[in-house]
N, C-alpha and C positions, 0 to 999 in steps of 0.2 A: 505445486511450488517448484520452481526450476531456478536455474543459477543465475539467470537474468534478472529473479528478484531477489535473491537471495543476497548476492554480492553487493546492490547498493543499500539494500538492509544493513547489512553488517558495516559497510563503509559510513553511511550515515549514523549510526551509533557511537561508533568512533571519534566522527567530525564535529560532534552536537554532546560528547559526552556524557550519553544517556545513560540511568544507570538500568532500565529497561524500554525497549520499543514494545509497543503491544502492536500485531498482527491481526489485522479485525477480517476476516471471512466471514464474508453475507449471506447471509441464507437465500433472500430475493432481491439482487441489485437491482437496484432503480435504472439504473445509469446502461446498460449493458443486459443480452441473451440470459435467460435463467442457463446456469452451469448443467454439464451433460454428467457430473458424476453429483452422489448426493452430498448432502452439506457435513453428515457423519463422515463420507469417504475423503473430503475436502478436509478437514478439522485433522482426519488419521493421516493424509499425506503431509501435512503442515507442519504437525507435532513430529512424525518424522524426517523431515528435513531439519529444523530446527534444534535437532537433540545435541549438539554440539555445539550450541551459541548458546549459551544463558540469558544473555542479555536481549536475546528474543521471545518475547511471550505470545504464545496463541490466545488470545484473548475472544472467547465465541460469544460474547454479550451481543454480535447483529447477528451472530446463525442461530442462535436462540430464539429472535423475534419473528412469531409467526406471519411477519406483515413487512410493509417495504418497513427497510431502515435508512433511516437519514442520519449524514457526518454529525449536523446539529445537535441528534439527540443524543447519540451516544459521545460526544463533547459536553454538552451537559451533564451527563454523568459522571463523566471522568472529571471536571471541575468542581461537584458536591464531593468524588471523592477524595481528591488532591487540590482544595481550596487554594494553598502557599504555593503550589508549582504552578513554572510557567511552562505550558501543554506546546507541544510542538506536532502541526498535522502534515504528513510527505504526502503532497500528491503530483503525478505523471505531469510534464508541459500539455497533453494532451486534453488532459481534464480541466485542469487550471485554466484552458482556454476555454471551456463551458462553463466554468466555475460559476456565472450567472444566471445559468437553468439549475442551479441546485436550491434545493429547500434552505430557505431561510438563509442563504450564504450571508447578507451583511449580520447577520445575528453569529454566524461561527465565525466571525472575526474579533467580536465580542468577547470569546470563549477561547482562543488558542493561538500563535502565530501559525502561519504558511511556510514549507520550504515549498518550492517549486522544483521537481528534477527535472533536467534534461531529459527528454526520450527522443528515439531516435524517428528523422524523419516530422516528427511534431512539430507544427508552426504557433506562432502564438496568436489569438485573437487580436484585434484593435484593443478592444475593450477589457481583454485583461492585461495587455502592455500598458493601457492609459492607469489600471487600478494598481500594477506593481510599481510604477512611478509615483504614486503617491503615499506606497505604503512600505516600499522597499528600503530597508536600511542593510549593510551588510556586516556579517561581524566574522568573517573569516571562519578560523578553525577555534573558533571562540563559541560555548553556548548561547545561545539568543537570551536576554534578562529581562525581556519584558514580556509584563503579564501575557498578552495579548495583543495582535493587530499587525503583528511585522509581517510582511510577506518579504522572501531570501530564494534568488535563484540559487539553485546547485549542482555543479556537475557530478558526477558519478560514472563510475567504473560501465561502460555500455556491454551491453552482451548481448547481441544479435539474436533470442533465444523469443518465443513465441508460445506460447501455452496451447493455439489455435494449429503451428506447425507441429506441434509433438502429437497432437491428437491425430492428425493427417499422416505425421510417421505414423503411426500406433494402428491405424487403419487399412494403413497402405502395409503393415507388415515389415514396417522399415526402422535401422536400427534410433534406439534412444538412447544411448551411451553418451555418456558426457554431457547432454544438457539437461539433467540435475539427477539429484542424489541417489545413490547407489539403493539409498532404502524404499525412496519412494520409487523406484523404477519397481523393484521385486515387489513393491505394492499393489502397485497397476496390474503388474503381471499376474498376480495370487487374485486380486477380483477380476479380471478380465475387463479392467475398463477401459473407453473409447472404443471398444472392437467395433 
C-alpha cells in the first residue's frame, strides 16, 4: 500500500463523507497476477499504512476466501449487513473499462453505486462511456443518496506511484523513500520482501 493509494483513499472519504471506507485485499484476484508477497504480509502492510486514518478499514472478508472473489459477492454482503445504507464501490478508469468481463456486473449495480477514479494514462472503453451515460448523475462534494445504480466520474489527487515500480526499486536495491509509509517500508525491510 503506497501513497498513490492511499491519498485518493483519504481524499474520497472526505468527498463522499464516509464515515468508514473499507479496503478489500484479495487473497486471489481474478482480475490481475496472484501477488508476489502473501495475503497475511498484504493485510500487515495495509493495517500499517492505515494506522493514522480511522476512517479507513482493512476489511480481509476477500483474503479470507480461499477461492477467486467476486465485487458481487462481497457487495452482497455488505448490503445484508447495512440494508438502509447506500454502498458506494471506487474503482480505477482502468477497470471500469472492463467492468463488462466482471462476474455478474449488471447484478452489482443492483447492490451499490460506482465512483469511477481517474487513473493516470487509462482510456475509457466505448462500452463503458455508452453505460456511464446512462447511469451517470453527479452530485459534487455532496454524498450519493441513492440506493444503488449511480455511476460518478471523479478526479483525485494523481501520484505517479506504482506497486510494480517499488518492487523493481526493491529488487534493483534502489531507494523506496517517500513512495509510501515509513512503516510499511521497515516492513518490507524486516521480511525481506520482493528481494
Amino acid at each position: 500500500m503506497h501513497f498513490g493509494h492511499l491519498r485518493p483513499a483519504v481524499e474520497l472519504a472526505e468527498a463522499f463523507n464516509l464515515d468508514r471506507l473499507h479496503l478489500l485485499p484479495n487473497h486471489r484476484p481474478v482480475h490481475r497476477d496472484a501477488p508476489s508477497a502473501t495475503t497475511e504480509q498484504r493485510i500487515a502492510m495495509l493495517e500499517l499504512a492505515t494506522q493514522s486514518q480511522p476512517q479507513l478499514i482493512v476489511d480481509p472478508r476477500e483474503a479470507m476466501r480461499d477461492k477467486a472473489s467476486y465485487t458481487f459477492d462481497t457487495l452482497t454482503e455488505f448490503r445484508h449487513e447495512y440494508p438502509e445504507s447506500s454502498l458506494v464501490f471506487f474503482m480505477g478508469l482502468d477497470a471500469y473499462s472492463e467492468f463488462d468481463t466482471w462476474h455478474r456486473w449488471q447484478d452489482i449495480l443492483q447492490l451499490a453505486n460506482l465512483v469511477v477514479v481517474e487513473r493516470p494514462d487509462a482510456k475509457m472503453s466505448a462500452w463503458a462511456a455508452d453505460l456511464l451515460k446512462t447511469q451517470q448523475k453527479t452530485y459534487g462534494s455532496k454524498a450519493i443518496d441513492a440506493a444503488f445504480g449511480v455511476i460518478e466520474r471523479r478526479n483525485v489527487t494523481q501520484l505517479a506511484i506504482s506497486a510494480t515500480d517499488i518492487r523493481h526499486r526493491i529488487q534493483a536495491g534502489e531507494s523506496i523513500d517517500f513512495l509510501l509509509p515509513q512503516s510499511v517500508k521497515e516492513y518490507i525491510d524486516r521480511q525481506q520482501l520482493y528481494r
